[in-house]
N, C-alpha and C positions, 0 to 999 in steps of 0.2 A: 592556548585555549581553543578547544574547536567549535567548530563554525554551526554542527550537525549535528543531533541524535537522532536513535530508532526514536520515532513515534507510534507507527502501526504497521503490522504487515497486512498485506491485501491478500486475500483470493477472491480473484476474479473471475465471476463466472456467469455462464449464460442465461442461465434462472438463477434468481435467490431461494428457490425448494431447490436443486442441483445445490448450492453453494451448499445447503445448510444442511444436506445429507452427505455431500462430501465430510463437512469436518466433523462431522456424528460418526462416521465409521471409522474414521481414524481417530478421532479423542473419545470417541461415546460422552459426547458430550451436543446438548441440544442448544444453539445459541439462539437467545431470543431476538425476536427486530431489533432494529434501531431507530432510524428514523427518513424519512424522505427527503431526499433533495430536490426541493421545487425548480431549483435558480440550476441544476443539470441532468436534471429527466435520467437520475438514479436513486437507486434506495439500497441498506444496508440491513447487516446484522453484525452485533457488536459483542466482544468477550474480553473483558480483564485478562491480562495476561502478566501481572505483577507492574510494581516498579512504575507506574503512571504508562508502560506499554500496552498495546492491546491488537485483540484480531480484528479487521475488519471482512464480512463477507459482501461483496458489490457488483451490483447487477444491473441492467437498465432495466429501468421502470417502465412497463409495456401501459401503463396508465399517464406515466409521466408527459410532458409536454417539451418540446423540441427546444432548447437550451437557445437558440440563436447563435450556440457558437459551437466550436468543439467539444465534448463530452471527455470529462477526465478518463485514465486508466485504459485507450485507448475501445471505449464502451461503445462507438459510433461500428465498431470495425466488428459487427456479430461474425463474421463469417471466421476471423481468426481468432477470434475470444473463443467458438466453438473449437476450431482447430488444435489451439494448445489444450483447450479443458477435454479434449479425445486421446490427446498423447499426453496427458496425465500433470501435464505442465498448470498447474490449477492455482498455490501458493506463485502468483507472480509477479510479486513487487515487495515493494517497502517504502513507505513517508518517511522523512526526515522532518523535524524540525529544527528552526531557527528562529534566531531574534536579528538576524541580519543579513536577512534576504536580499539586499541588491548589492552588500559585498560578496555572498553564494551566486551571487546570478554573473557578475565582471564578468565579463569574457564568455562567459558559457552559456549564454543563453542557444546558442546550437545544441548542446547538449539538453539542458534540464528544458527549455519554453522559455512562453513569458510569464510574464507575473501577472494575476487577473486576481483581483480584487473581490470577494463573494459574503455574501450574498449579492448581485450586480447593484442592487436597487440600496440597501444601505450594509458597503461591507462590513466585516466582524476580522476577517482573516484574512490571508493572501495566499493563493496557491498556482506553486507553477505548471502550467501545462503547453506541450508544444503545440504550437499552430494548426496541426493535422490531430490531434487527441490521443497522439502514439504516447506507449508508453516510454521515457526514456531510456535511450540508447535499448530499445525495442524491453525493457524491466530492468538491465543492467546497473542502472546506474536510480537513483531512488527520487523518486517525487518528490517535492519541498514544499513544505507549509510554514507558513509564519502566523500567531496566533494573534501578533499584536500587541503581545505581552501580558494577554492572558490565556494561564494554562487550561486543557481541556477537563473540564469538570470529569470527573471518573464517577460519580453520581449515577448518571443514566444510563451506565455502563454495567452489565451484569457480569458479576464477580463468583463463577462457580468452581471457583479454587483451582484453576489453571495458570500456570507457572511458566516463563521459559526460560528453558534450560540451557540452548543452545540455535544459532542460528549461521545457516552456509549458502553458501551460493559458487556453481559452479559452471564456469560459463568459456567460451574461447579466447574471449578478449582480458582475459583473467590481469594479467600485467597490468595493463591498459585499465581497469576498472578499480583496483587495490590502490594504485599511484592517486586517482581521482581522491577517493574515500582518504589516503592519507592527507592528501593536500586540503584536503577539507575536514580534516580532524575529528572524520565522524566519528562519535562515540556508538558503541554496542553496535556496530555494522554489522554484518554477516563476515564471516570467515569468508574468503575469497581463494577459491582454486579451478584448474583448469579443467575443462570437460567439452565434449566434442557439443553439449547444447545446452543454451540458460537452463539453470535448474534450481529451485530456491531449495530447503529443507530446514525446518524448525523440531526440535528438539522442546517438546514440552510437557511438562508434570503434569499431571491429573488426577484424581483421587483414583482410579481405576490403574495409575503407572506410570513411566514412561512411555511415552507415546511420540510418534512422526508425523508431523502433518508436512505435506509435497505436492 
């Protein structure tokens, strides 16, 4: 039984307008908001992607207010959030979920963070994130979330018939990342192969096709 599945892929990007024209010209698909994060000075936009999976697009909230701690998805570090979304690197991450978050966390908390509990004020859920807001093993390896044992409403989630198809990731430490995701039994991981730099790639339907989102 594993430990992990996909819950959402991220693209993370500097503006939420950048995010949300990024994945317009590659799905031709408009995704609507989603919602604010008070409790870490970001905000979203949100797309069904089948199967209780979904896209997430994430940005800091230039309105938002300064978390107190580190900001998830490495959101504190604009200078290289712009970096990667210049070399095209934009689709860069993936959530995991679990129901057993501090047997996923043994030993590895070098890897994934720690565990912070959010909302701070009365949490709902648990997500891990490392001490400095880096993304793990710099996106390689997948953010974790634990819901608490309830699952995320797909309700508020807009559902414009977007499917996926397929999901890769190709990175150098390739060995090294496939081994993790086996020993942790994640279900619908990305495909894992070698390549001279992180690179996520999803494969997903649309009414308009097959389409690439990268």
């Amino acid at each position: 039984m594993g430990m992990l599945t996909l819950d959402h892929l991220t693209v993370i990007a500097p503006t939420l307008a950048e995010g949300v024209a990024h994945v317009r010209d590659c799905l031709d698909l408009d995704v609507p908001f989603g919602q604010r994060h008070g409790y870490m000075g970001t905000h979203n936009h949100l797309l069904q992607l089948g199967g209780g999976v979904y896209l997430e697009i994430v940005a800091l909230d230039p309105d938002g207010a300064y978390p107190g701690r580190a900001r998830w998805f490495g959101l504190d570090d604009q200078k290289q959030v712009r970096r990667d979304w210049d070399t095209g690197r934009r689709l860069r991450g993936w959530v995991a979920r679990t129901d057993e978050i501090d047997n996923v966390l043994q030993g590895r908390e070098p890897i994934f963070g720690r565990k912070v509990g959010l909302p701070v004020d009365a949490p709902v859920f648990d997500f891990v994130i490392p001490d400095d807001g880096s993304l793990p093993w710099g996106g390689a390896a997948p953010s974790i979330i634990d819901r608490r044992g309830k699952p995320r409403s797909m309700a508020t989630i807009a559902d414009l018939g977007a499917r996926l198809r397929g999901f890769s990731l190709e990175c150098p430490n390739a060995d090294v990342v496939a081994a993790l995701l086996r020993e942790l039994g994640a279900a619908r991981a990305p495909a894992v192969a070698g390549g001279a730099e992180l690179r996520y790639r999803a494969q997903i339907e649309t009414p308009a096709g097959l389409r690439e989102l990268s």
